[in-house]
One Martini backbone bead per residue (centre of mass of N, CA, C, O) as a GRO file, in nm:
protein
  391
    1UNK     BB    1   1.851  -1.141  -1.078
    2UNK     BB    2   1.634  -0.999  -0.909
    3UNK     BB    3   1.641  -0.689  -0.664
    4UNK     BB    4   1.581  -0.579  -0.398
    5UNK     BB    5   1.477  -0.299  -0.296
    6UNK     BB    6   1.682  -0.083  -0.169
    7UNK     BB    7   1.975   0.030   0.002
    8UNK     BB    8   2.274  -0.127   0.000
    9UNK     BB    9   2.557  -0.157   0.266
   10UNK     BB   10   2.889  -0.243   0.254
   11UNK     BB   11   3.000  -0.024   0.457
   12UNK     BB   12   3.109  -0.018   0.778
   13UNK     BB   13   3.305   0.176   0.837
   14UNK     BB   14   3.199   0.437   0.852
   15UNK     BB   15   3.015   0.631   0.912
   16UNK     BB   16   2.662   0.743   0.981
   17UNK     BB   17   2.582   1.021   0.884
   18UNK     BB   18   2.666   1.206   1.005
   19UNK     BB   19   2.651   1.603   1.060
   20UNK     BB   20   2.864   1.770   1.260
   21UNK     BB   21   2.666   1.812   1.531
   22UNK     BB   22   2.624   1.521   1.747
   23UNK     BB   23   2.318   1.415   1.698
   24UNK     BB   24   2.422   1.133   1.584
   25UNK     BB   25   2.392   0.823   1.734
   26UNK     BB   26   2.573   0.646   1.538
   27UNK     BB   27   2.826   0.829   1.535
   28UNK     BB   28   2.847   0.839   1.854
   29UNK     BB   29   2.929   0.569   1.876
   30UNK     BB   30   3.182   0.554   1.701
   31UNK     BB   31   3.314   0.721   1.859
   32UNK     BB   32   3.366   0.575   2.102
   33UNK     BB   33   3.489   0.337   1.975
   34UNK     BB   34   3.724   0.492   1.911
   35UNK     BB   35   3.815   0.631   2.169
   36UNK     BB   36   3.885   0.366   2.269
   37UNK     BB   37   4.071   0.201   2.050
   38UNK     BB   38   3.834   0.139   1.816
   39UNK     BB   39   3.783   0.024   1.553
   40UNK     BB   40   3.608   0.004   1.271
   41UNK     BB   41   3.573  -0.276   1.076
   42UNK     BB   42   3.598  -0.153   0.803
   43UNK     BB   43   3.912  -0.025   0.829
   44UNK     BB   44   4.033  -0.239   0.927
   45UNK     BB   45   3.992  -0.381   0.649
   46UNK     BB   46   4.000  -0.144   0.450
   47UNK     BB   47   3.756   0.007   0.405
   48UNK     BB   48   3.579   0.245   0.344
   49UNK     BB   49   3.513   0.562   0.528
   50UNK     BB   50   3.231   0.692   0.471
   51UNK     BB   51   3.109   0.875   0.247
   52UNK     BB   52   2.850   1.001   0.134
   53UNK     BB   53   2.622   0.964   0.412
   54UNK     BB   54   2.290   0.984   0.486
   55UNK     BB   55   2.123   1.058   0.678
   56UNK     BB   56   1.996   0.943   1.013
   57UNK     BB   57   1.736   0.811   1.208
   58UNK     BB   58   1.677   0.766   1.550
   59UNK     BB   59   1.368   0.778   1.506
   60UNK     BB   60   1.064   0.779   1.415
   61UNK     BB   61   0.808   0.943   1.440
   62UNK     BB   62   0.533   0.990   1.556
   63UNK     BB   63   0.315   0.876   1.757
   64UNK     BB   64   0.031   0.659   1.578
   65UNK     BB   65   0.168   0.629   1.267
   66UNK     BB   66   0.229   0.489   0.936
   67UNK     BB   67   0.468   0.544   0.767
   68UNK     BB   68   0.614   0.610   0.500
   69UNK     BB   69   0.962   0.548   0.383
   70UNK     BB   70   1.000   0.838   0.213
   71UNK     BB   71   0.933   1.024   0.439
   72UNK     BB   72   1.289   1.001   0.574
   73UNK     BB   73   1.513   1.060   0.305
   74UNK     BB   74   1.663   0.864   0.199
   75UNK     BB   75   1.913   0.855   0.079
   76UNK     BB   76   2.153   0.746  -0.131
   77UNK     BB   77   2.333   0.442  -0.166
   78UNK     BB   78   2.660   0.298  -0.219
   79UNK     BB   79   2.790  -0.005  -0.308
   80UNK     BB   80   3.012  -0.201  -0.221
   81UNK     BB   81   3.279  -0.317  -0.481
   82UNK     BB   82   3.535  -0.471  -0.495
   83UNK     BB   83   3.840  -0.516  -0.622
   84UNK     BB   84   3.778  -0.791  -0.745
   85UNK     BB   85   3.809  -1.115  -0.709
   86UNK     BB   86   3.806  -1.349  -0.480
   87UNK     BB   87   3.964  -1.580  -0.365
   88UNK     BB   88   3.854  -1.911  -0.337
   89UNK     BB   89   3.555  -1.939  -0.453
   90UNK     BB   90   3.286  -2.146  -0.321
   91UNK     BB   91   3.080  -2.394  -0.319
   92UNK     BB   92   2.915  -2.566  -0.032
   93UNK     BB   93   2.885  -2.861   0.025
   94UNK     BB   94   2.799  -3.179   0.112
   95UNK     BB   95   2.781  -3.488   0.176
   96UNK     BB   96   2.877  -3.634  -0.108
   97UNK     BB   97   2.912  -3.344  -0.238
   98UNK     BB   98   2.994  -3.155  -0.497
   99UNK     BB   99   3.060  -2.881  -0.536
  100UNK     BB  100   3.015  -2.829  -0.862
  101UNK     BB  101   2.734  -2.977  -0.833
  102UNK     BB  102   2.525  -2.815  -0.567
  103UNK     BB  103   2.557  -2.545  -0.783
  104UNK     BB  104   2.427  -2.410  -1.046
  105UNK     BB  105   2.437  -2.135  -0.978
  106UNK     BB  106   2.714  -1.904  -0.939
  107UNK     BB  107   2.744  -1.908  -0.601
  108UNK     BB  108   3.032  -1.803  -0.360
  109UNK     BB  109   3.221  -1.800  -0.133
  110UNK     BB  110   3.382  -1.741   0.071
  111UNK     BB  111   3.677  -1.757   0.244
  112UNK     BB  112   3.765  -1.900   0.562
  113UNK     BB  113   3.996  -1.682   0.603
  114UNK     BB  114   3.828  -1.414   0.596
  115UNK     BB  115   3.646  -1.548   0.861
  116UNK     BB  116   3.929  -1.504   1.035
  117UNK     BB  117   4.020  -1.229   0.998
  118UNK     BB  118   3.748  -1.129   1.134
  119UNK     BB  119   3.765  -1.244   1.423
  120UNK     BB  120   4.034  -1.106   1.494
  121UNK     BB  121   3.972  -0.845   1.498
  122UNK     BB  122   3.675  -0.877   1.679
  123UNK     BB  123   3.721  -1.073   1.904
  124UNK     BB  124   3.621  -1.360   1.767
  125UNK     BB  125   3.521  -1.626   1.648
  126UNK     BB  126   3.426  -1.741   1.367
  127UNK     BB  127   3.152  -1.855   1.403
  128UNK     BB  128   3.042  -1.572   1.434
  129UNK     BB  129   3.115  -1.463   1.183
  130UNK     BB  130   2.973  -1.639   1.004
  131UNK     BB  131   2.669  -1.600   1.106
  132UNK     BB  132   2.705  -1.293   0.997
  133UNK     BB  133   2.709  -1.351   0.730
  134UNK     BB  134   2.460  -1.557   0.695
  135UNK     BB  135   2.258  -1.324   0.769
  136UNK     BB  136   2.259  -1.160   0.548
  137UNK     BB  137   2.183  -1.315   0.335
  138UNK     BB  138   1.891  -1.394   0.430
  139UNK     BB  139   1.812  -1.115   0.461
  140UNK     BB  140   1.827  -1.076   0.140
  141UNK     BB  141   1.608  -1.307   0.072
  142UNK     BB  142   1.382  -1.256   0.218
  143UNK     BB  143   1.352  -0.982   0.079
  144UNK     BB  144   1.281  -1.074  -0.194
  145UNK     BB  145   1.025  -1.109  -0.085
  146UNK     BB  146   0.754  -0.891  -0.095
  147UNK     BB  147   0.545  -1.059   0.136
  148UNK     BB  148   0.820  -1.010   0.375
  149UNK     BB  149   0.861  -0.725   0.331
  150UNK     BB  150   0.550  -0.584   0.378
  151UNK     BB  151   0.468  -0.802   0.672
  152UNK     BB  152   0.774  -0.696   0.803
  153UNK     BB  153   0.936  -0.650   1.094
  154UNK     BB  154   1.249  -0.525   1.222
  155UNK     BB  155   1.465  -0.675   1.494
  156UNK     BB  156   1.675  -0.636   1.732
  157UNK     BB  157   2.024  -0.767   1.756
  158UNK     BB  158   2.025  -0.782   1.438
  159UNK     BB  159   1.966  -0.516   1.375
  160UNK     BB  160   2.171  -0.333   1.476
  161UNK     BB  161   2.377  -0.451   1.345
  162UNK     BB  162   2.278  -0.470   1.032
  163UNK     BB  163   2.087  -0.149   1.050
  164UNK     BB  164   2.288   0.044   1.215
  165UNK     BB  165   2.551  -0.084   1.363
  166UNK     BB  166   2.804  -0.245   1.292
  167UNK     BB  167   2.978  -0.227   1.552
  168UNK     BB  168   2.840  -0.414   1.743
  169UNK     BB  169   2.720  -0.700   1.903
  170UNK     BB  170   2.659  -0.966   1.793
  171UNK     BB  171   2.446  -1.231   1.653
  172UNK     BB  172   2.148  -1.494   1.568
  173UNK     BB  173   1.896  -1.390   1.514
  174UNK     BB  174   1.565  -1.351   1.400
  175UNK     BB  175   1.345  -1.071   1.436
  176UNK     BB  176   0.971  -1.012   1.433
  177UNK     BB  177   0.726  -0.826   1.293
  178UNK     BB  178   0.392  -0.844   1.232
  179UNK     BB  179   0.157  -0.632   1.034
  180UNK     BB  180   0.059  -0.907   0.900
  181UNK     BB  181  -0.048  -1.196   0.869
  182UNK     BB  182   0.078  -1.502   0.810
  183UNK     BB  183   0.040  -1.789   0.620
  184UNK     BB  184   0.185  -2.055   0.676
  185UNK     BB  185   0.203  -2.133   0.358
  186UNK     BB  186   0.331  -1.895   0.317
  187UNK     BB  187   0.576  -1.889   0.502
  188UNK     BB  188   0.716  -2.179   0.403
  189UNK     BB  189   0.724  -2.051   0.062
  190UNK     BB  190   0.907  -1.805   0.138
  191UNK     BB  191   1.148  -1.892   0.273
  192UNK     BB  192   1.222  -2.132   0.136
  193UNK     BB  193   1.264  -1.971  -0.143
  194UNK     BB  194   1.477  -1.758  -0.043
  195UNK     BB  195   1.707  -2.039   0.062
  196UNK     BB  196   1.739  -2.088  -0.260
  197UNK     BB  197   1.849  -1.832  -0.367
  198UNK     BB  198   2.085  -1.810  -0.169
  199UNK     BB  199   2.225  -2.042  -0.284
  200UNK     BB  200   2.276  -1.961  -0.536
  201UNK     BB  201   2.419  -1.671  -0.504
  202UNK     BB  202   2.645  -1.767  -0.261
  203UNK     BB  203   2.657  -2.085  -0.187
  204UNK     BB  204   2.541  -2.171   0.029
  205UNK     BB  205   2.409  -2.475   0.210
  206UNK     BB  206   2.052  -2.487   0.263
  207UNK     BB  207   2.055  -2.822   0.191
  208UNK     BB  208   2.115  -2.982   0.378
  209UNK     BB  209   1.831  -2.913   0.529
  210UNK     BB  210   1.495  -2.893   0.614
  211UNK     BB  211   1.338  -2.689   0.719
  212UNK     BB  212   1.165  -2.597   1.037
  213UNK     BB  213   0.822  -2.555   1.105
  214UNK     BB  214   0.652  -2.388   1.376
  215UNK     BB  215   0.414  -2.329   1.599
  216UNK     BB  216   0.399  -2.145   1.875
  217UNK     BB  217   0.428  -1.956   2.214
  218UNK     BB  218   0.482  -1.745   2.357
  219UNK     BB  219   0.488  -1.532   2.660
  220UNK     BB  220   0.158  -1.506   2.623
  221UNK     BB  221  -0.007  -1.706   2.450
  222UNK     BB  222   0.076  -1.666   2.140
  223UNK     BB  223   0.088  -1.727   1.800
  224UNK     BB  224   0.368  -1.822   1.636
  225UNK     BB  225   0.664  -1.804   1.438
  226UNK     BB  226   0.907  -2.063   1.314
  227UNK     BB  227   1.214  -2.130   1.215
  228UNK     BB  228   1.487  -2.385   1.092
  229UNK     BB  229   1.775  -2.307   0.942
  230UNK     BB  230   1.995  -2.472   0.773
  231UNK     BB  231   2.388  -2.504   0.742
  232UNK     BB  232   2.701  -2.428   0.515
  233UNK     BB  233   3.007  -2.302   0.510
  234UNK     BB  234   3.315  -2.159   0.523
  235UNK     BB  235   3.347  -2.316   0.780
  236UNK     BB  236   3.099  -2.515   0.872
  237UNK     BB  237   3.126  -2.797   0.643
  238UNK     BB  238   3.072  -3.021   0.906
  239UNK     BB  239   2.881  -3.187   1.023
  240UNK     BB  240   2.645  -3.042   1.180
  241UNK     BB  241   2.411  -2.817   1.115
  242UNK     BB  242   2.349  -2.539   1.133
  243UNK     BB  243   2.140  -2.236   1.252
  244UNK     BB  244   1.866  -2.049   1.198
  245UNK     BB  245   1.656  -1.825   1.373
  246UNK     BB  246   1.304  -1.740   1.285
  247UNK     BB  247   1.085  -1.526   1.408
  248UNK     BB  248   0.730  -1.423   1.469
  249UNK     BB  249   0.488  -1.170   1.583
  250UNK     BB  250   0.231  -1.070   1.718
  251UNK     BB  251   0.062  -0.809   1.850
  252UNK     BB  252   0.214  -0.538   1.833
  253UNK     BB  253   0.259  -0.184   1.936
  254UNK     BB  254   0.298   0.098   1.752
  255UNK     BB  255   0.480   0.394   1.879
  256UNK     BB  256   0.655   0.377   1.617
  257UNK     BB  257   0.783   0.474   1.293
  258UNK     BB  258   0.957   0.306   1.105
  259UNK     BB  259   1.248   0.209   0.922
  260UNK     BB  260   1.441   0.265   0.658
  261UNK     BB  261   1.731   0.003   0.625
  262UNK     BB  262   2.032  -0.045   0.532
  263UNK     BB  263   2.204  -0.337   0.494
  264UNK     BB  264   2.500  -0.486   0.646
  265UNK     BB  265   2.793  -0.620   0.454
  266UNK     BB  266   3.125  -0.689   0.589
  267UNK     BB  267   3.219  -0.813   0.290
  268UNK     BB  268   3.354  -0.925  -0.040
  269UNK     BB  269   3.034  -0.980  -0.135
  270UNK     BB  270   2.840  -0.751  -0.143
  271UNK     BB  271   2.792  -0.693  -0.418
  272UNK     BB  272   2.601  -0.938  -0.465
  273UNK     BB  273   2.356  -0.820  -0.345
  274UNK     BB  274   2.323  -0.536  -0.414
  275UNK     BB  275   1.969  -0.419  -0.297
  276UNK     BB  276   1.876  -0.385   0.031
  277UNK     BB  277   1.649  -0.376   0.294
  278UNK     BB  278   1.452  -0.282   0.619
  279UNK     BB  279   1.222  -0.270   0.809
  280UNK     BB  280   1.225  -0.096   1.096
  281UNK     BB  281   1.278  -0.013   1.388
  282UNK     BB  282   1.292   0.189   1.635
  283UNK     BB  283   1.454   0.271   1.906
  284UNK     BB  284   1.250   0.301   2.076
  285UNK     BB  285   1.161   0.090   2.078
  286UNK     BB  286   1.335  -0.135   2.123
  287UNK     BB  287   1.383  -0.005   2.440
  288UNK     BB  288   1.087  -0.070   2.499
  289UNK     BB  289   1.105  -0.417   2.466
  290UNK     BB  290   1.288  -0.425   2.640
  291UNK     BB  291   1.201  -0.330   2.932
  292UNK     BB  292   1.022  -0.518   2.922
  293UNK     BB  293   1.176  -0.767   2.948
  294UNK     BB  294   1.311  -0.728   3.215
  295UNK     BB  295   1.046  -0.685   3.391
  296UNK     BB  296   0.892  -0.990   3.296
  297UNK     BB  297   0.822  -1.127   3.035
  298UNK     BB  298   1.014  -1.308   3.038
  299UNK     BB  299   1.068  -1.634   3.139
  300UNK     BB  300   1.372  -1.537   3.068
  301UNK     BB  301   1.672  -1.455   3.131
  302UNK     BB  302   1.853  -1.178   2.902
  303UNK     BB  303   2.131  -1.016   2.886
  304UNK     BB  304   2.108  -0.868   2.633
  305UNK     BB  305   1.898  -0.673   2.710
  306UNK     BB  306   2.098  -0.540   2.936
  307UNK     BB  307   2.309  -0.411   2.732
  308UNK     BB  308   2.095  -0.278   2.492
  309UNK     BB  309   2.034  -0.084   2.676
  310UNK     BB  310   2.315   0.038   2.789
  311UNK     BB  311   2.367   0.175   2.531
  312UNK     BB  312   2.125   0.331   2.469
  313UNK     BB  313   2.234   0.524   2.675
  314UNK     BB  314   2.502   0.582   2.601
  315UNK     BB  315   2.372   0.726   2.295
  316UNK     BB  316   2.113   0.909   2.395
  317UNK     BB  317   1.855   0.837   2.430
  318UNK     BB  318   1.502   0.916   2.415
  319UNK     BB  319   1.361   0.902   2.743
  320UNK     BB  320   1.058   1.032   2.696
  321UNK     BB  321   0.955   0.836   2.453
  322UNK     BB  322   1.009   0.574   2.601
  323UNK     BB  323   0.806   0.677   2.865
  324UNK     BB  324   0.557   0.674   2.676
  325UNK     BB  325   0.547   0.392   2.511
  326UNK     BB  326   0.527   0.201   2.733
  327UNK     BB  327   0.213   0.167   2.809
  328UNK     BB  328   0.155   0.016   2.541
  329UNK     BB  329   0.318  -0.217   2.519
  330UNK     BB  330   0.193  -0.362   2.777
  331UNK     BB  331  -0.085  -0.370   2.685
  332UNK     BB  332  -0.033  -0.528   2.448
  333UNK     BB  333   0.067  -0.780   2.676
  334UNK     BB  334  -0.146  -0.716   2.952
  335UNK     BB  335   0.034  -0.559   3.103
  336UNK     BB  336   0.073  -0.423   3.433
  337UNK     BB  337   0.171  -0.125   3.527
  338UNK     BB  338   0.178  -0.186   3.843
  339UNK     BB  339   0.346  -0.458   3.780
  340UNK     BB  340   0.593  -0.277   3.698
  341UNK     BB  341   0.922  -0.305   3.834
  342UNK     BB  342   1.253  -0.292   3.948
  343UNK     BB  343   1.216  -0.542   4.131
  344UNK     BB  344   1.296  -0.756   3.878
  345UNK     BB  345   1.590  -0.745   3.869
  346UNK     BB  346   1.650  -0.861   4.151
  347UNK     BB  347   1.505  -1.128   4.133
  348UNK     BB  348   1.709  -1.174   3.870
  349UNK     BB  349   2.021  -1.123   3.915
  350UNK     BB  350   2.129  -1.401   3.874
  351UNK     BB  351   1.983  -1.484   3.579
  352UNK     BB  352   2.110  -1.231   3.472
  353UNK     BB  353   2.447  -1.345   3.494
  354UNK     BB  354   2.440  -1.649   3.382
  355UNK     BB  355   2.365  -1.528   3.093
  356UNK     BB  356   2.599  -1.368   3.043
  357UNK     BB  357   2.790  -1.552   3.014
  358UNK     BB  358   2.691  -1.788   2.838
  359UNK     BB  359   2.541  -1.624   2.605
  360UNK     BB  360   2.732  -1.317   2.578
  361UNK     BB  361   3.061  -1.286   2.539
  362UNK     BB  362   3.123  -1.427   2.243
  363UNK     BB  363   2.985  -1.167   2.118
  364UNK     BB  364   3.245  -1.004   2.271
  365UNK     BB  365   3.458  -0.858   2.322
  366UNK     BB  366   3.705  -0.857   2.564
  367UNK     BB  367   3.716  -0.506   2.540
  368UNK     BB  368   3.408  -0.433   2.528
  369UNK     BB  369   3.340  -0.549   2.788
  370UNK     BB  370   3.144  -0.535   3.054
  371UNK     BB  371   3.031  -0.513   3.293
  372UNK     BB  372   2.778  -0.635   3.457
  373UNK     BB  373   2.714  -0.467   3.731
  374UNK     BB  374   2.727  -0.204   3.576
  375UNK     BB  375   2.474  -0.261   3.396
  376UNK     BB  376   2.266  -0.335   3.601
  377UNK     BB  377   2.265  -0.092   3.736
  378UNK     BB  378   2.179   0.113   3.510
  379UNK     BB  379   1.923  -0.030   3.465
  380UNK     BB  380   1.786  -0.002   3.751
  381UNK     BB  381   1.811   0.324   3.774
  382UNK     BB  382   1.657   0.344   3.474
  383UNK     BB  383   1.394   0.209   3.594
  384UNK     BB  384   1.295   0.380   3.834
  385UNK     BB  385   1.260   0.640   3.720
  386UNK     BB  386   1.084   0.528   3.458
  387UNK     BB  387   0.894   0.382   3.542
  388UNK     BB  388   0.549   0.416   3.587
  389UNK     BB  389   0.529   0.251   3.861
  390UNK     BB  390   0.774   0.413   4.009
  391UNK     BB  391   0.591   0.682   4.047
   0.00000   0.00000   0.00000
């Protein structure tokens, strides 16, 4: 079966393209969890040390246009190739259904032993490193289709751990912005195509139901598309099916050209993916999105976005080139200037404390995760400071 084109990183573990005069801010990353007496997953796993890994940008172009991919200078990357073929590994069936009989062609899962041991690592529930196995998976599937890898840009906290940082911390969604609007029925039938590709290659069960789609509101009254992938894994194959959530939305201002980067799977499978890419934000967008969100924009606070803050910046984001983004970004969503200031975090600051414990400890090793007042503490300074209407 071809493979969708751009290079495919398959060893989370060693650096990610460091410099090796600290400009790096992957590198940067990885070091201070080094520095903390956290190795990076891939090492732990044993996998290669990540030698003759291509430098990487820390944010696209200047703002304003939209450069091509081939711009960025990405050089080759060689996919990791486990040696032998993984023991026990077999497809999923549902309900029913003889393992031997549902998957016609191919791919078989990893077995359920490796995403324990990986979640041991990890310091993290099995589930949720299922969940980051099978987002691997999506990702590649989704990237095989032409007309979702030309339309859609990659983001968020998936985007993070899985094409920037591989030892960030887990996610559950898929978050992009169309470049181009996508027709329904175009989405609808590029989707269901590509979770048919993964069923057939992986092993996953992803006919377990029929995904189901529907256009919704965002947080500004816009119609967006969401997408509810239904899956059986190698941990989780049975009562009901667990989901992806993929969203897509449009309607935002590009303030910096996005980066080509190549998809991390650290999985004993990853050969098996080829080679796949997505275009990606630059990590200054991402954190100009963030930013937005916690002073205001979503209906709910989100404590993800206060983590991924304080990282950003924990890791020397440039703060100037993101406060110059800012007020592009508000107006993109017709947000005023004027009313976006630093005492909004004041006033939700009980409930991102609640959705901290709630919705975000589970992702994060309890080794690794900061204290909430910290981090708060941090994101409300660092807004004080930059947010233009503060000034």
């Amino acid at each position: 079966m071809p493979r969708p084109p751009g290079p495919c990183r398959g060893n989370p573990g060693g650096g990610e393209g460091t410099s090796g005069d600290g400009s790096d801010p992957v590198g940067r990353a990885r070091r201070l969890h080094r520095a903390n007496g956290v190795r990076s997953r891939g090492q732990t796993a044993g996998l290669p040390g990540g030698a003759d890994r291509p430098s990487v940008s820390w944010a696209g172009g200047a703002p304003g246009s939209l450069a091509r991919t081939s711009d960025f200078g990405i050089g080759e990357a060689r996919s990791f190739k486990p040696q032998g073929s993984p023991p026990n590994r077999h497809p999923v069936a549902g309900p029913g259904q003889s393992r031997r009989g549902h998957v016609e062609r191919g791919g078989s899962v990893i077995p359920d032993a490796e995403i324990r041991r990986a979640a041991r690592r990890a310091g993290v529930e099995p589930r949720v490193v299922e969940l980051d196995y099978v987002l691997g998976w999506a990702l590649w599937g989704l990237g095989s289709s032409e007309l979702l890898r030309e339309r859609l840009l990659f983001k968020g906290g998936t985007c993070l751990r899985k094409c920037y940082i591989p030892d960030y911390r887990f996610s559950e969604d898929l978050d992009f912005t169309a470049l181009r609007w996508l027709e329904w029925d175009s989405f609808r039938e590029g989707v269901a195509a590509a979770m048919e590709r993964v069923s057939d290659e992986s092993g996953i069960n992803f006919r377990v139901r029929e995904p189901r789609f529907e256009t919704v509101d965002d947080e500004y009254g816009r119609e967006s598309l969401q997408a509810r992938i239904y899956w059986y894994g190698p941990h989780s194959h049975r009562g009901d099916p667990r989901a992806i959530r993929l969203d897509i939305n449009r309607g935002e201002a590009l303030a910096f050209d996005p980066v080509q980067r190549p998809v991390t799977h650290p999985y004993s499978d990853t050969g098996d993916l080829g080679e796949t890419s997505w275009p990606c934000y630059a990590l200054e967008e991402v954190m100009a999105e963030k930013l937005r969100a916690v002073l205001g924009q979503r209906k709910h606070a989100v404590s993800r976005d206060l983590y991924d803050i304080h990282f950003l910046l924990e890791q020397g984001i440039d703060k100037d080139r993101v406060r110059a983004a800012l007020p592009s970004k508000l107006e993109a969503k017709e947000l005023s200037i004027d009313t976006v200031t630093a005492e909004r975090l004041v006033e939700r600051k009980a409930e991102f404390e609640s959705d901290w414990h709630r919705n975000l400890v589970h992702l994060v090793a309890r080794e690794r995760m900061p204290e909430f007042e910290v981090v708060w503490r941090e994101v409300y300074r660092y807004a004080q400071q930059n947010v233009p209407g503060e000034g």
